[in-house]
N, C-alpha and C positions, 0 to 999 in steps of 0.2 A: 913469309919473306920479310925479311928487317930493312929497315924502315932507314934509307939514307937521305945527305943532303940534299942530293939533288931531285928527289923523292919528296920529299919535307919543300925543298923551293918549288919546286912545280905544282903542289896541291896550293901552295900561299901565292901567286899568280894567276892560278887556275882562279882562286877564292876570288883575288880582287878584281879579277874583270869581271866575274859573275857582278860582283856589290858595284863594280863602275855603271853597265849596262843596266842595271834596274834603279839608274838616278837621272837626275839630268845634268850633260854635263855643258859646263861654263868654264870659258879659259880665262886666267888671271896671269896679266903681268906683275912680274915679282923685281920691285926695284930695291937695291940694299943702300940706304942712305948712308952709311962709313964701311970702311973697311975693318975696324973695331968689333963690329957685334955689338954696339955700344945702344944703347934707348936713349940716350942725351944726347948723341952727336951727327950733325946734317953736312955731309961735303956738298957743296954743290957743283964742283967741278964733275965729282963721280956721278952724280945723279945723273947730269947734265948729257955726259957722254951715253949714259947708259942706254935714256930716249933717244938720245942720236942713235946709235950702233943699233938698237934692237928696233928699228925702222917707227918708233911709236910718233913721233914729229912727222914721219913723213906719210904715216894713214892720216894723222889729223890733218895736215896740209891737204891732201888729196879728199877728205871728207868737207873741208871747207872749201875746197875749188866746190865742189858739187851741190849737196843740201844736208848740210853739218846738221840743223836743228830739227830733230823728228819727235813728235808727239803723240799720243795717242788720240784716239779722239777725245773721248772722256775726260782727258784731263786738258788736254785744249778748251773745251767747254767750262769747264770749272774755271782755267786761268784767266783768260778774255772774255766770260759773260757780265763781267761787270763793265768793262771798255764798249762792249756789243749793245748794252742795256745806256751805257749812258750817251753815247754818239747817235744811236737809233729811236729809243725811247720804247716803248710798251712793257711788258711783263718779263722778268728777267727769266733769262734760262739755265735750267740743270741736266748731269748730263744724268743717262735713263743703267747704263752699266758701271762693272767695273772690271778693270783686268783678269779676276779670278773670281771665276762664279758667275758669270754676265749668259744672260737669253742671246740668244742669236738674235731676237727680234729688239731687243733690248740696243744690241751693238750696231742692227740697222739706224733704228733711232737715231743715238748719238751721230751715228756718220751721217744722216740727212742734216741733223741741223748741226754740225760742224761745216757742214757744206755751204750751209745759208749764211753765216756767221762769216765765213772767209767773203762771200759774194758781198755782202752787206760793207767787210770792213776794206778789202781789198778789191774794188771793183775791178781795177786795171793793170793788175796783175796775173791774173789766173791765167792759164795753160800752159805754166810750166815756166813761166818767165819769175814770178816773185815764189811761189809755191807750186806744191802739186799734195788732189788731194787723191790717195791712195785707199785700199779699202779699209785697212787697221789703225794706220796713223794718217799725218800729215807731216809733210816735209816742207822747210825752208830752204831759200835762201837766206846768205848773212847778213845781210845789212837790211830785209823784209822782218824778219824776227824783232833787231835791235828797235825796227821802226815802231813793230807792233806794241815791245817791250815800252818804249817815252812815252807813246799816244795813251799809257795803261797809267804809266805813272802818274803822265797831270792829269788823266780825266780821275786818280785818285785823290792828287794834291785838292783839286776843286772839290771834289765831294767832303773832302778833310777840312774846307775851308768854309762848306755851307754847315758841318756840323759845331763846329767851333762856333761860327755865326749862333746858331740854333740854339747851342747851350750854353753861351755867354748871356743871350737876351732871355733865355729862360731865369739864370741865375740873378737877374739885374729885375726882374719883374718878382722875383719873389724877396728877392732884397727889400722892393720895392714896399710890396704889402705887409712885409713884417713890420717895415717904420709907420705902415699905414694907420695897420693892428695899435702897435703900443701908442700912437698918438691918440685913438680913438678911446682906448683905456683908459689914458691918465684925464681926458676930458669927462671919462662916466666919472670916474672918481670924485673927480672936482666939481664936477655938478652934483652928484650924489650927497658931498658932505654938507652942502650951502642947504640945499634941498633939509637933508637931518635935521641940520640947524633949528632951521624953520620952523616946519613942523613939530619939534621937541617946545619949541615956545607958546606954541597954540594949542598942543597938545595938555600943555600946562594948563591953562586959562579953562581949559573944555572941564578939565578933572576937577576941578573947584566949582565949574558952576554945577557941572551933577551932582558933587558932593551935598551945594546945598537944597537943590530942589530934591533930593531924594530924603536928606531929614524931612524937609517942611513937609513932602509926599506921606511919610513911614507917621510923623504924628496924626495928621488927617484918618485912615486910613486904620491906625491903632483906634481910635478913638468913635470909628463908626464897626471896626469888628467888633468892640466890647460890648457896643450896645444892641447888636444883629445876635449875638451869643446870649445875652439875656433875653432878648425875648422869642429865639429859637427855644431854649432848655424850659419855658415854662409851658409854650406849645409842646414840646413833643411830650413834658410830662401828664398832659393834659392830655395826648391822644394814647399813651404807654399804658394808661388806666385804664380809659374807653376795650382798648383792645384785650386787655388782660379779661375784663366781665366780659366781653363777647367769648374766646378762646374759652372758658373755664365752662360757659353756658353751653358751646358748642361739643366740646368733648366728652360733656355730661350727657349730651344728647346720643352723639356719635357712640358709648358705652354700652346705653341702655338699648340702643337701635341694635348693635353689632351683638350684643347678649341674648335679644329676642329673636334675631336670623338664626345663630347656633341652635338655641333650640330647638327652631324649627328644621333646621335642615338636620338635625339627630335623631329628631321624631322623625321624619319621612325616610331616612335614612334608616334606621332599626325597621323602621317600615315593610321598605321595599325590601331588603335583604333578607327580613321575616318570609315577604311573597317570593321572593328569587330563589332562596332554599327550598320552598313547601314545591316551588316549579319544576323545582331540579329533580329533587325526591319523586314528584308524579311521575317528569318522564323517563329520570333513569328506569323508577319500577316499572314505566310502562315498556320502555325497549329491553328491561330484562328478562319482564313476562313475554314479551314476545320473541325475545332472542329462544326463550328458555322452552316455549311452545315451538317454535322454530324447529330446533334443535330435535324435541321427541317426536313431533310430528316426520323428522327427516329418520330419526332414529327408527321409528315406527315403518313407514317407508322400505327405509333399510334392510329392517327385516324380513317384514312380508316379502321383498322382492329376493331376500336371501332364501327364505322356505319355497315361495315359488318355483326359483333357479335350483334347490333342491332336488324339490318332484320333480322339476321337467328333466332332472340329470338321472335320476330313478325311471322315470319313465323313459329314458331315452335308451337307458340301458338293458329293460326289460323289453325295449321294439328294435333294438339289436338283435338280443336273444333269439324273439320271435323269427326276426328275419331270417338268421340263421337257419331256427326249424326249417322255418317254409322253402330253404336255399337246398336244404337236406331232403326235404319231399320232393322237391320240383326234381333235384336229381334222379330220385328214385325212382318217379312216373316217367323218365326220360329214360331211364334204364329196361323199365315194361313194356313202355313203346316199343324200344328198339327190340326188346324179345317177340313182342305179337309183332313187328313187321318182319323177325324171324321164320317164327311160324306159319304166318302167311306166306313168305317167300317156297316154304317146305309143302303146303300144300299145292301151290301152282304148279309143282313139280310134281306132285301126286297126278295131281290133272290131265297135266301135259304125255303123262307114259300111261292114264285111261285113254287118253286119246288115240292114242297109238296104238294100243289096246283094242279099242272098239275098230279102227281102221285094218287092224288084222283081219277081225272078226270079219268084218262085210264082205273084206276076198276072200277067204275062206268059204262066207255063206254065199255067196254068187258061183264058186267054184260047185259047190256042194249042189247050188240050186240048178248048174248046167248039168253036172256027173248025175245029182240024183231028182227025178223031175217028179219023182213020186213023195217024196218026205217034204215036197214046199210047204205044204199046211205046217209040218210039224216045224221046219224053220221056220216060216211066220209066226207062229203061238211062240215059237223059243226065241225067238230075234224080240218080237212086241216085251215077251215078260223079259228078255237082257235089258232092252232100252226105258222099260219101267222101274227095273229095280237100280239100274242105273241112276233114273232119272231120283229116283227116292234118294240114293245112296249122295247125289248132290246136293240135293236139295237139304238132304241132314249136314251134309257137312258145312253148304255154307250157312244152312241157320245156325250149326254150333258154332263158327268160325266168325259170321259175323255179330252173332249175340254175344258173345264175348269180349270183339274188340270196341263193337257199340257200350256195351254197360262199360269199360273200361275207361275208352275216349269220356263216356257221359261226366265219371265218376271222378276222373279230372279235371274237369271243364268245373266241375262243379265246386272242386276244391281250390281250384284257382280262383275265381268267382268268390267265392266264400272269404279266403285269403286276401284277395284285393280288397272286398268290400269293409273286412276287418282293418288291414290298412288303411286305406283312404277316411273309413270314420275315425281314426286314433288322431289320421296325419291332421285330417279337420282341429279335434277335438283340440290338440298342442299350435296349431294355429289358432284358433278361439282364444285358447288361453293366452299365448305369446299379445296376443291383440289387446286382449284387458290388462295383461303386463304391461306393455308399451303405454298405453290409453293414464292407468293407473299414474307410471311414472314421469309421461305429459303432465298428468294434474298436478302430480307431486312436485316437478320444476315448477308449471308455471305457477301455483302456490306460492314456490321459494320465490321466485322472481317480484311474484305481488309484493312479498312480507318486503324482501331486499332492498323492491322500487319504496314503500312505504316509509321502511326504517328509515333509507338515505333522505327521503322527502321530509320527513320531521326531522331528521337531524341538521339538516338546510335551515328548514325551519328555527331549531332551535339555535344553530350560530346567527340568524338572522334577529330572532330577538335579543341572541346576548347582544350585538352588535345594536340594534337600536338602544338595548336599557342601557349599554356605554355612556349613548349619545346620548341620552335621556338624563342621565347624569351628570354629564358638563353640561348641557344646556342650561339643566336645573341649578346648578354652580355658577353660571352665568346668570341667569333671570334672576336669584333669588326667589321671593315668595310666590313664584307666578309660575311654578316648576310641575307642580301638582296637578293645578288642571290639565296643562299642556305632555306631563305624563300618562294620565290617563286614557287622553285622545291620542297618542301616541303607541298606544298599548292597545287599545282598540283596530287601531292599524294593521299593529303584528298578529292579531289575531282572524284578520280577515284581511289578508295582503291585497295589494293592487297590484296590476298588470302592469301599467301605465298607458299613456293616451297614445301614443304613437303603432303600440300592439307590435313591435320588432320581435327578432326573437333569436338566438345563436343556437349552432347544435357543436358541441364538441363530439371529440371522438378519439378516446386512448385505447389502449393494448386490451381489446376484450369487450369494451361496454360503448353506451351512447349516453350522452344527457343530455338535457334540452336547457335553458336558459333564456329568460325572458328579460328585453331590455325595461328599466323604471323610468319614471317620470326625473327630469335633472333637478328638481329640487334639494333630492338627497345628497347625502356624499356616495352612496351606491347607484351603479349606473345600473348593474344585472342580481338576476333574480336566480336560484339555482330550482328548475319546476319539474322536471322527469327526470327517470333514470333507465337504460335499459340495459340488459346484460343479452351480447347479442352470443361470443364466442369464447373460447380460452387463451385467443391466438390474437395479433395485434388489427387491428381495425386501419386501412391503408386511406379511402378512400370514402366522403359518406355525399349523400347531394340528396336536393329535396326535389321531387315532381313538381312542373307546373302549378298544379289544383293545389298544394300546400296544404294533401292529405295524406302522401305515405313519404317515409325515407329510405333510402336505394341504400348499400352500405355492400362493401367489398373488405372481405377480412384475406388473411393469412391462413386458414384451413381451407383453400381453394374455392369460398362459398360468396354467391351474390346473392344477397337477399332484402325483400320487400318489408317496411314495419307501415304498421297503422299508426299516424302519430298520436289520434286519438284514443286508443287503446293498446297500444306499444305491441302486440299481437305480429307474429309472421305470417303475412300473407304467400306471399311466395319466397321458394329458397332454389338455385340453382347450383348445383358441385359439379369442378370443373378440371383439369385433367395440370391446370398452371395456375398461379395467385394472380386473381386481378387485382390492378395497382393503380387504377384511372375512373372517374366517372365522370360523364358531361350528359346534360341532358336541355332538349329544346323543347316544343310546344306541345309535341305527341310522341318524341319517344326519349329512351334511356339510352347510353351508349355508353359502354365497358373496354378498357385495355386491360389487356393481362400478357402475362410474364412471355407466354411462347409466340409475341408479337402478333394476332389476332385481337381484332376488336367485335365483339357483339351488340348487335341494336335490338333494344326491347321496344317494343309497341305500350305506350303508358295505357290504352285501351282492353287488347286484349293479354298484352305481356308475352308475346309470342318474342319466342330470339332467333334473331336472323344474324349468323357469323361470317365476316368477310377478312380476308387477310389484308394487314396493313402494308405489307411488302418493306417495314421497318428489319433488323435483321436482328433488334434486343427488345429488352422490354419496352414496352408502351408506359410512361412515366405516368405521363399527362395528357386530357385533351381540352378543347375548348373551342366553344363557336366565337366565331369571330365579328360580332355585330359590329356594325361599321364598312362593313369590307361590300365590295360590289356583289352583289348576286349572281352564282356562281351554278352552269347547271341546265338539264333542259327543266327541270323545275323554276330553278331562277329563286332558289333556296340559299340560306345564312352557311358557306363555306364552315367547316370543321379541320381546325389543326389538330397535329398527333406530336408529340415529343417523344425521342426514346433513347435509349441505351448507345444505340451507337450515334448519339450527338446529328441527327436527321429532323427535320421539321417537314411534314407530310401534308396537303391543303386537299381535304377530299369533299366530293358533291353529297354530303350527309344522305340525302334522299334516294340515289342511285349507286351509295355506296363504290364509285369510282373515285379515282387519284385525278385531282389538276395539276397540284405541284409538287416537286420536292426540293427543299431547301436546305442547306448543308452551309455548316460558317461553324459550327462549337466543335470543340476537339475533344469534349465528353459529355454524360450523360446530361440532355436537357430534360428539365424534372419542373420547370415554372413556366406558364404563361400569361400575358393579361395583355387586355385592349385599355387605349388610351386616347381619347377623343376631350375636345373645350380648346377655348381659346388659352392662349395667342398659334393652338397649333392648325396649319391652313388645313388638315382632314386626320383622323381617327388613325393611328398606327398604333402594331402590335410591337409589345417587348417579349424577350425572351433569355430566360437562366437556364444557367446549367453547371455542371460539375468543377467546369472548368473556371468560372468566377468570374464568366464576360457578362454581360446586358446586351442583347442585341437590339436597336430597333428595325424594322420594316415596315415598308410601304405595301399596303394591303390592297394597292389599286393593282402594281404591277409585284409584288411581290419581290422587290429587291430589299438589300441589306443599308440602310441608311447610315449607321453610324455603328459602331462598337465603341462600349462605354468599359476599360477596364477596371476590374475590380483589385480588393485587394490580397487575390489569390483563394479565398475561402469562398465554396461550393454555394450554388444557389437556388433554395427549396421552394420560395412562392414570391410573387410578384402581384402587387395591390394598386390599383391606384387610386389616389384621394384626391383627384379632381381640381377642378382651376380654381386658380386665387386672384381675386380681382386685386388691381394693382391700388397704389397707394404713393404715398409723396416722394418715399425714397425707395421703392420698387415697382418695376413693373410688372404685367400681370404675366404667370405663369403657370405652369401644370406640372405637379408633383407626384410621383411614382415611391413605395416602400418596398424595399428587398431584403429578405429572411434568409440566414447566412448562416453557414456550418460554425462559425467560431462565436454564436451568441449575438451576433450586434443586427441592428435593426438599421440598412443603408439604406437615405435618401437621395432623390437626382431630383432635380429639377427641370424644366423646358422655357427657355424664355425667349422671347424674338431674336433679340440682338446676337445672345452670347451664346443659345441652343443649348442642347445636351452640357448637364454639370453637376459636380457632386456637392451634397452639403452637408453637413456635421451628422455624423452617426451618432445612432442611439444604443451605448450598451443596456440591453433588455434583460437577457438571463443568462445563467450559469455554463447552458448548454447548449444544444444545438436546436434552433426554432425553427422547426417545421413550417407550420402554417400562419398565414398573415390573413387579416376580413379587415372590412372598413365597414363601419354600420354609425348611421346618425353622427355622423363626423368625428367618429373614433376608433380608432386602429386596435385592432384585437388579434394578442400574438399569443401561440403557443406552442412551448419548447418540450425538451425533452425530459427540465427537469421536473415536471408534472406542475406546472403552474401555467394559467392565463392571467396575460394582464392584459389592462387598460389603458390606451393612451390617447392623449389631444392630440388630433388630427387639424384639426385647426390653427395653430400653434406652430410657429419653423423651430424646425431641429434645432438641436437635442431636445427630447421632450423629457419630462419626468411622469412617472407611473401615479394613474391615478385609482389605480383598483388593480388589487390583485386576485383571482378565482383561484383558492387553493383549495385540498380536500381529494385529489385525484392520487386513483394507487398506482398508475404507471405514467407513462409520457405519453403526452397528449398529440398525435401524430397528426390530424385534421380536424374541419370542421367547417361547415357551410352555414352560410347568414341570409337568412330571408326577410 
């Protein structure tokens, strides 16, 4: 459809009411000042009429009968708070909105104190006679407004007239002090120069009398240094001399002294190096002879037990054979058997239809003996010889029948007989022998063991005298001439060592073997002695502890074995295998007690060694155990309680003697693997600690068994826990009790205990490379040893960090435990 005017005008209509309706509208009168269209020209006659005719004079007349002047609040507040603030006095007021954009609670505001404002300025007008206040604005009347308008004025003229006041006499006071200022100046001035004057005149006077007391001073003065300088130069050359013959006499001396030391310490020196070669030489030859005896004696060994194992495979193979035979005879007497209990069976059958036989016969002969009464005799003579040759005819059959199956039965009775007896001597004989085998290769280990214990024992030996002739050598370096005899006696030493007086002793224990370690007198710089060696297994050594009587050592390896040594003759006394690896040993006054892997613990009697197995009711391995001395007696014995540590992070408290459970205690969230008791002042009674995988410290109260404190660590695993005992206090600490913990990441943590500040960490000790097992404290020094196959030595006595003061090296794996007696 196309598109017409009046089409086109009613969409542009339509348009502008729509645009009208979405504004807001406001009417404006429109006055044309000339008739021209002109921007320069004003009729006033035209205007004039135009507010006449278009009624604008007479709303304004009719809005001025009424209340012409309407304000809002807000801006009422604004116009009059200064009229409000100065007729009334206190804090001036503002208002809280505005026209656009105002709170509701905002425009309340304003209209309460526009309300108080009118009340305050207009007391006697209000209800409608001078004003009225509405909710939005306020309305006047005309001549209330004008009034309010003058009262705004002068109370402004007066304010206008205190500031003028204000900063007239401000400007007149600084007028004031600037004439004050420059008068004050030109009097410094003027005193200043008179002053200069002065001074420059006396100053004068001063420069001339110094000038001449400093000549008359400078000639004096000359004249007593020249004569102090001549008889200083004749003195010092007089003592320049003296000193020159002493120096010249002393260096001659100092020459020939330092020329006769050298020689001697080159003589003693070719010396010893003469004896420490011819030393070496003995004992290499002597461990090469005996490596090299070693060696063909194992060779030897080897052999025979290779020939032995030989025949016994010849011979085992020829009582196969045999077996065989006798398996093939046995058959075949079993196949005879079963034909003569054929034959037998075929005769009973014979029997059975003579029987039948003979029962004809009798009715017959009874019939015969009724029918014929005359031929009885000759039935009697014939019936006797039937029942005789009868009786023959049985009597042959069963002596053929059973001499037969008797020689038969005999004749394998007797072969079997035979056959066993031949067996049973062989089975002997290859027992007998397997025994002197075994027996043979006992002597042959423990042989190797002597030689192995022996070698290691002079090779100990031998780094201990290298390590004394060291010493022996700086000393001698140090003493000078006095070196000689004190190496001799020194060497007499090493050659018949000491114990020391105290008689201590450590036992290590790595992957396989045992050694013993004797502590030394502290004179030395070595504290231990390296004294035994045992080789217990091929498997790592978890667990080792010494009996009471400090006669045998208990030792739990990795090939499931608990077993007993003589320390005096390193000998196994007892060995028990066991179905799990035990990983724990504690032991008290009478007996021994074992954890192992499938969470059972066994108690041995140190008496007769008897083991008695009780389940720990742990639900992993048994880590660790330990009596708990200190702790209350526990028990209808009234016995030293026994803790258990294991796998799944549980602490067990059991009546060791009755082998019952008192507690179980739960706090570590993985495997606890350390425990120790910790008693001395300043702490009020004996509490146990406790590590574990998880890298906490726990302590506990042994009276009631709660958890006292958790000490965290710094995330690395915790293998042993030592304590070294109270330290009496001193001026700038007080007394406390110190604990050592052996940590997966190498380092050696210390805690302290002290009254005031309780549980607290102090400076770690990095120890070794690897990961340190086991921790001892023996004679007030801390003995660690790690993975990387070394013990060291450390001051226990001494606050963290400590430095090493002995290292035990020489071990062929990682040193896993070790107990101190």
């Amino acid at each position: 459809r196309p598109e017409t005017v009046s089409s086109r005008f009613r969409a542009q209509l339509h348009g502008l009411t729509e645009e009208i309706a979405s504004t807001g509208i406001h009417y404006v009168r429109c006055i044309k000042p000339n008739s021209e269209a002109s921007a320069s020209a004003f009729e006033h006659e035209m205007v004039a009429n135009q507010l006449k005719y278009a009624g604008v004079l007479e709303a304004i007349r009719i809005s001025r009968a009424a209340y012409p002047h309407r304000m809002p609040h807000h801006l009422f507040i604004a116009a009059f708070a200064a009229l409000h603030h100065a007729e009334q006095g206190g804090s001036r007021l503002h208002p809280q909105g505005s026209r656009a954009g105002s709170s509701a609670a905002a425009d309340e505001a304003d209209r309460a104190t526009s309300k108080k404002m009118l009340e305050a300025l207009l007391p006697a007008e209000g209800g409608g006679e001078g004003y009225w206040h509405a909710k939005t604005k306020v309305f006047f009347r005309p001549r209330v407004h004008e009034r309010l308008t003058t009262r705004l004025k002068s109370a402004l003229g007066e304010s206008a007239l205190l500031i003028q006041t204000a900063f007239r006499r401000h400007t007149a006071e600084l007028r004031f002090r600037r004439t004050r200022a420059g008068a004050l100046v030109a009097q410094k001035l003027a005193r200043g120069f008179l002053a200069r004057r002065q001074y420059t005149r006396q100053h004068a006077a001063r420069l001339v009398q110094a000038a001449e007391r400093k000549r008359a001073a400078r000639s004096r003065f000359v004249r007593a240094r020249d004569a102090a300088v001549c008889v200083q130069r004749y003195v010092r050359g007089h003592r320049a001399r003296e000193l020159r013959k002493t120096l010249v006499e002393r260096n001659a001396i100092a020459l020939i002294s330092a020329n006769w030391r050298r020689y001697q310490q080159q003589a003693y020196y070719s010396e010893l190096r003469r004896a420490t070669v011819k030393l070496q030489g003995a004992m290499r030859t002597n461990r090469a002879v005996k490596r090299y005896r070693r060696k063909l004696q194992e060779a030897k060994a080897r052999g025979m037990f290779e020939f032995q194992l030989s025949k016994l495979r010849e011979k085992l193979v020829s009582e196969n054979a045999e077996r065989e035979d006798l398996e093939s005879r046995n058959r075949q007497l079993q196949e005879e058997v079963e034909r003569s209990q054929q034959v037998r069976e075929a005769l009973d059958s014979q029997q059975a239809q003579l029987a039948e036989l003979a029962a004809q016969l009798r009715a017959s002969n009874e019939t015969v003996s009724q029918e014929q009464a005359a031929r009885k005799r000759m039935e009697r003579e014939h019936e006797q010889a039937i029942v005789k040759l009868r009786m023959e005819r049985d009597a042959a059959k069963k002596a053929a029948v059973g001499h037969l199956r008797e020689e038969r039965l005999d004749k394998m009775k007797e072969e079997q007989r035979r056959i066993f007896l031949n067996h049973e001597a062989e089975v002997k004989e290859l027992r007998a022998q397997l025994a002197n085998v075994r027996r043979e290769l006992r002597a042959v280990q423990k042989e190797r063991d002597e030689l192995f214990t022996q070698d290691r024992v002079k090779t100990c030996q031998l780094e201990d005298m290298r390590a004394e002739l060291r010493e022996l050598g700086q000393y001698s370096s140090a003493q000078g001439g006095r070196s000689r005899a004190r190496a001799s006696s020194r060497s007499t030493t090493l050659q018949s060592p000491d114990v020391g007086q105290d008689g201590r002793g450590a036992t290590r224990s790595s992957r396989g073997g045992v050694g013993t370690y004797v502590a030394k007198g502290r004179t030395g710089p070595r504290h231990f002695r390296h004294l035994t060696e045992m080789r217990i297994s091929e498997e790592c050594v978890h667990a080792v502890c010494i009996t009471p009587d400090k006669s045998r050592i208990v030792t739990a390896s990795d090939d499931m074995r608990v077993r007993v040594w003589d320390i005096t003759t390193g000998l196994c006394e007892r060995n028990w295998e066991y179905e799990s690896t035990p990983r724990a040993l504690a032991t008290d006054s009478t007996h021994v007690y074992a954890g192992f892997g499938d969470a059972n613990i066994v108690k041995y009697d140190v008496g007769t060694w008897e083991a008695t197995p009780f389940a720990s009711g742990h639900a992993f391995t048994v880590y660790v155990l330990l009596f708990a001395k200190g702790a209350p007696p526990a028990g209808e014995r009234q016995c030293t309680p026994m803790v258990s540590g294991a796998g799944d992070g549980e602490l067990r408290v059991f009546d060791a003697g009755a082998c019952t459970l008192l507690h179980a205690l739960k706090g570590h969230n993985a495997a606890v693997k350390a425990l120790a008791v910790v008693h001395g002042a300043p702490l009020a009674a004996s509490c146990m600690l406790s590590g574990g995988d998880d890298g906490e410290v726990r302590v506990w109260d042994m009276s009631s068994w709660s958890c006292l404190k958790v000490i965290v660590g710094r995330g690395s695993g915790i293998n042993s826990i030592v304590s070294l005992g109270s330290a009496m206090p001193t001026a700038d600490k007080p007394a406390c009790v110190r604990v050592a913990c052996a940590s997966d990441d190498g380092f050696i943590y210390t805690y302290e205990f002290t009254k005031d500040a309780g549980w607290s960490e102090t400076p770690a000790v990095s120890a070794h490379k690897d990961v340190v097992w086991a921790l001892g404290h023996i004679s007030g020094l801390v003995v660690s040893a790690s993975e990387d196959k070394m013990i060291k030595v450390w001051p226990a006595q001494t606050a963290a960090p400590w430095e090493c003061m002995e290292t035990l090296a020489g071990h062929g794996d990682a040193v896993c435990c070790f107990a101190v007696t």
